[in-house]
C-alpha positions, 0 to 999 in steps of 0.5 A: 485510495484516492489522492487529496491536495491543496494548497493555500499562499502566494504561488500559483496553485495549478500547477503545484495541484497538477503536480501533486496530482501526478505524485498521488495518481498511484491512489486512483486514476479514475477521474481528476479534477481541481477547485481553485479560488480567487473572487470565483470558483473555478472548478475543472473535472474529468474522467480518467489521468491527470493528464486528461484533466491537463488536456481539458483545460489551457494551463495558461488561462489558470495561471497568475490569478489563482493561489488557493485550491483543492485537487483530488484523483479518483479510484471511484467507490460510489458512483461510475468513474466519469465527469460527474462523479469526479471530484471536487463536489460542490454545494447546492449554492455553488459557494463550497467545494469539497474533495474526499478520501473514503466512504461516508455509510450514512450518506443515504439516510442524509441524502433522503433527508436533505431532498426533503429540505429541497437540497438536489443532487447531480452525482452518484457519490457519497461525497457530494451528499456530504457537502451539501451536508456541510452548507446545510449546518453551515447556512442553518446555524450561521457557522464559520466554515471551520465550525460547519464542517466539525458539526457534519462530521460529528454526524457522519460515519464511515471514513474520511479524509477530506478538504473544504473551500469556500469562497465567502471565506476565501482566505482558509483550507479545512480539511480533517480526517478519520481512518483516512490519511490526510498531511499538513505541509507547513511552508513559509507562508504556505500551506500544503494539505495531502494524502501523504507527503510526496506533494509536499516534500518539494516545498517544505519538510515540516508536516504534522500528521493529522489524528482521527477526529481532527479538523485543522484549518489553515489561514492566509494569515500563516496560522493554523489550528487543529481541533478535535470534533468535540471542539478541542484545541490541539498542540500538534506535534511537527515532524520533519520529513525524511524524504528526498525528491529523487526518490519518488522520481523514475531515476532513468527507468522506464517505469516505477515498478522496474525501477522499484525491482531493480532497488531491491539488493539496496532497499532489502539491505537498509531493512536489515540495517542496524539489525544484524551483524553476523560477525558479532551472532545477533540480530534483533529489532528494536521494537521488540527488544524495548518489549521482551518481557512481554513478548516472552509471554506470548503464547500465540502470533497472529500476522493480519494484512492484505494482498501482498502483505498477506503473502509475507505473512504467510512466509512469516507463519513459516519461518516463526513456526520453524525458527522459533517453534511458536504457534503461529496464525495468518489472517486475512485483515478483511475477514479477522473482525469479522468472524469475532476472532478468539483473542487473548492477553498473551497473543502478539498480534503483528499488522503488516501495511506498507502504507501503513493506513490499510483501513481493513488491517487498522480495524483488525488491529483496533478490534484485536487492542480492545481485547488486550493483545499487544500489538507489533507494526510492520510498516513503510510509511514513517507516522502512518496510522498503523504505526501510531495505533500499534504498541510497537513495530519496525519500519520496513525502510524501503522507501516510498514505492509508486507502482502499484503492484507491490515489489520491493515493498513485499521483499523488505517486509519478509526481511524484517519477518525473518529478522523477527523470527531470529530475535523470537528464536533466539529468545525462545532458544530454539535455535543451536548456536551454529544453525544462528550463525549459518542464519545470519550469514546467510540472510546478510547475502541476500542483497548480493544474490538478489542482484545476480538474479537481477543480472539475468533479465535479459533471459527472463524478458525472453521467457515472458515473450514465450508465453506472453500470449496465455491466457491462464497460468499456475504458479506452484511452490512447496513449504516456504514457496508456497506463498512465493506461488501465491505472490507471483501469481498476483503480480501476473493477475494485477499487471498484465491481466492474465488470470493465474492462480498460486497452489501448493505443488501438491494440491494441484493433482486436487483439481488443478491438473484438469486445466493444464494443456500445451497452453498452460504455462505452469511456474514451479518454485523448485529450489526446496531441498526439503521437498526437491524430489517431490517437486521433481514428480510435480514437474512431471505430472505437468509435462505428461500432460504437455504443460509449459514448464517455467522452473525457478531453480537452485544454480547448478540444477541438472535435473530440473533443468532436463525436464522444464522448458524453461529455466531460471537460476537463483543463488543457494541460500539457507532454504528459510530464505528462499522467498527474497530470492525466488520472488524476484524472477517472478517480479521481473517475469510479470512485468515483461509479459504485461509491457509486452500486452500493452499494459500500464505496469505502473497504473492497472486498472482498477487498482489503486496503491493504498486500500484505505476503505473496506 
């Protein structure tokens, strides 16, 4: 959820804090704050955007004279989003500064113990209890800062990445982590530490990704080591970024997300890339060729993810149910280790994240692990957690996605579902050699199609100032669009806050249909020829009761297109596919209708971009 950055060498550390701030706000944009260091510690925090804190504090006055400091930006978890409770928190003495990602569950019982010890607080938060934790063992037992901190994490629980400065120590970085992601950048003569990589790829391509239960610390020195809590020394593993600066810049467009929707023919076509070849009949993953053995025995797929990555899911659970005739499950991450799920050997077991660090869907994959299933990722972001707890996975290859509601990231997911469902199907031999083929040919155009569906925005952009003023809206689809209804009803909610709700088309004479009024814009998915007519009788109930009609449609449509008010048409394509197109207007439509209220598409409240507490 909220964004860490520091950095530690010979340049000035504002402004590359301020930076990097910018580059993780999609984290949390609740509160900013720095901690820099020189001699004294200089601390600066406030309620809202970097660019508050920014305006808090002349740039120049920070400049020249600080080269080592600590950055955070909020998405508040304990405690109100304002001055106090922003980040960093700073021990009782005023020598140490902390700033945390997580959610530390026994603060409580440490707090009541530290006011015993005379120890007082200013904030709400969790973490400031933790940092006066860290000076307590740190003053107590005579520790170096390195050691203080390892000792209070071996008995703090919950989650956490965080970084420690102190300036009776002024010449190291501490940071460590657990179920929480936290990046070394090695420079020359430089150090970077952050949530990810994105304020660290203009400066060094050399990272190591920290593992839970590991504490590293950084000196002015160009050293570094990494332990384990149990005060291991580690070898570290340094990997080389694969990441360029234009790609998490605006690149000419107005906001991330629309940049991030028009990405789409490129983006879905690098998820298929190497994957797929129709002229030669295959399609395959590869983390699940080196696996086929095993995966020949499963008996059962269980998908788990969260918000838009359960929508892929539950696309998945159709086209692996379909394609390759295997039972097949969705789970809500939040709820599957919780409801002591039945897990077995044979199960495969897929976790879908576009972080990669989604802290409810890494406890469901750690739950389901302990239990003997195999375990297949499905992720974005290359050395995430999830991507090293699994036993195998694909990335998804979408490249880093800003805005916070999920667009091209949701595309390139359900890409690699189908192409999952093909390798599965052609496994199992579920599929005749001519319907494969028909499959192939009709997957490799999606790019294309996708891009003539993103030619028609001027008439969307018109569609969304039609009902840009509702306050409700309903979202039907049938079989595959059903979980299209599902995600273009989110998308609606996340960005423009409107309330909208995603049915089955044929659900909604079960309770919906009372809603619906001349007010009530009603988005039908109507490009299933499986159950076109039925569709059709689902448009008519809507307009019998004077309800808005807004049809996603097959080209060519001449029926729907008498009946609805408005209509949008996508390219034909084999109906499993249907989701990588449908899904597209609805992104568009969204995104007009919440520029259109005023909103912040790339930053709505309460919305943070990579869920890593439960």
């Amino acid at each position: 959820m909220c964004g860490i950055v520091a950095y530690l060498g010979n340049k000035q550390a504002y402004p590359i804090l301020i930076e990097g701030l910018k580059r993780l706000e999609y984290r949390g944009y609740d509160s900013a704050g720095v901690a820099l260091l020189n001699g004294d510690l200089t601390v600066l925090k406030k309620q809202g955007k970097v660019s508050a804190l920014e305006q808090h504090k002349e740039e120049s006055s920070l400049n020249g004279k600080f080269n080592m400091g600590i950055a955070h930006t909020r998405w508040a978890t304990h405690g109100a989003p304002n001055d106090i409770n922003a980040h960093p928190h700073v021990s009782g003495d005023g020598n140490i500064a902390l700033i945390h990602n997580g959610i530390i569950e026994n603060y409580a019982s440490i707090k009541e113990a530290l006011v015993e010890l005379g120890h007082t607080f200013t904030s709400d938060t969790d973490t400031e209890v933790l940092v006066h934790f860290i000076e307590e063992i740190k003053s107590k037992q005579n520790l170096s800062l390195e050691e203080a901190v390892r000792v209070a994490l071996t008995k703090i629980v919950g989650a956490y990445a965080i970084v420690v400065i102190d300036k009776n120590e002024p010449d190291k970085i501490v940071g460590a982590r657990l179920s929480s992601p936290l990046v070394l950048g090695i420079g020359e003569d430089e150090f970077f530490l952050a949530s990810d990589a994105t304020p660290i790829i203009k400066y060094t391509n050399k990272v190591i990704y920290l593992e839970d239960g590991e504490v590293v610390t950084v000196s002015r020195s160009g050293d570094y080591e990494i332990r384990t809590l149990d005060n291991k020394v580690q070898v570290p593993k340094i990997s080389e970024l694969d990441l360029k600066i234009d790609e998490i810049e605006k690149g000419g467009y107005p906001h991330y997300m629309l940049k991030e929707i028009f990405q789409q023919p490129k983006t879905i076509g690098e998820s298929m890339g190497g994957r797929i070849n129709s002229h030669e009949a295959w399609a395959m993953l590869g983390g699940m060729r080196q696996h086929e053995n095993r995966i020949k025995q499963s008996e059962r797929i269980v998908l788990t993810g969260c918000g838009t990555s359960w929508h892929a899911a539950m696309i998945a659970e159709y086209l692996l149910e379909d394609l390759a005739r295997i039972p097949t499950e969705v789970e809500y991450a939040s709820e599957f280790r919780y409801r002591n799920p039945i897990i077995r050997e044979n199960d495969f077991i897929v976790a879908l994240s576009q972080s990669g660090e989604t802290a409810d869907t890494l406890a469901a994959i750690k739950l389901a692990k302990e239990k003997g299933a195999f375990l297949y990722g499905v992720v974005n972001v290359i050395g995430s957690s999830i991507a090293r707890e699994t036993h195998s996975g694909s990335y998804i290859h979408a490249g880093p996605e800003i805005g916070v509601a999920s667009t091209k990231a949701f595309t390139s997911q359900v890409t690699v579902l189908a192409l999952m469902a093909l390798h599965f199907g052609k496994l199992r031999g579920t599929l005749s050699e001519d319907y494969y083929r028909k499959l192939l040919a009709s997957l490799e155009s999606v790019p294309s199609k996708v891009a003539r569906i993103l030619s028609k925005d001027d008439k969307i952009k018109y569609i969304a100032s039609e009902i840009k003023n509702a306050s409700n809206a309903l979202y039907l689809g049938r079989g595959y669009n059903f979980p299209v209804a599902l995600e273009g009803a989110l998308k609606l909610k996340e960005i423009s806050y409107i309330h909208a709700e995603g049915y089955p088309a044929a659900e909604m004479k079960h309770g919906p249909i009372a809603l619906i009024d001349m007010y009530m814009p009603v988005v039908v998915i109507a490009t299933n020829k499986s159950a076109y007519e039925k569709v059709v009788s689902n448009i008519q109930e809507v307009k019998a009761r004077k309800g808005v009609v807004i049809a996603i449609v097959t080209e060519g449509d001449k029926i729907i297109k008498d009946l609805a008010d408005y209509i949008i048409e996508i390219p034909e394509i084999e109906e499993p596919f249907t989701p990588l197109l449908s899904v597209v207007p609805l992104q568009l439509l969204a995104y007009h209708i919440a520029l259109m209220r005023g909103c912040n598409v790339d930053q709505p409240r309460n919305l943070a971009k990579s869920v890593t507490v439960e």
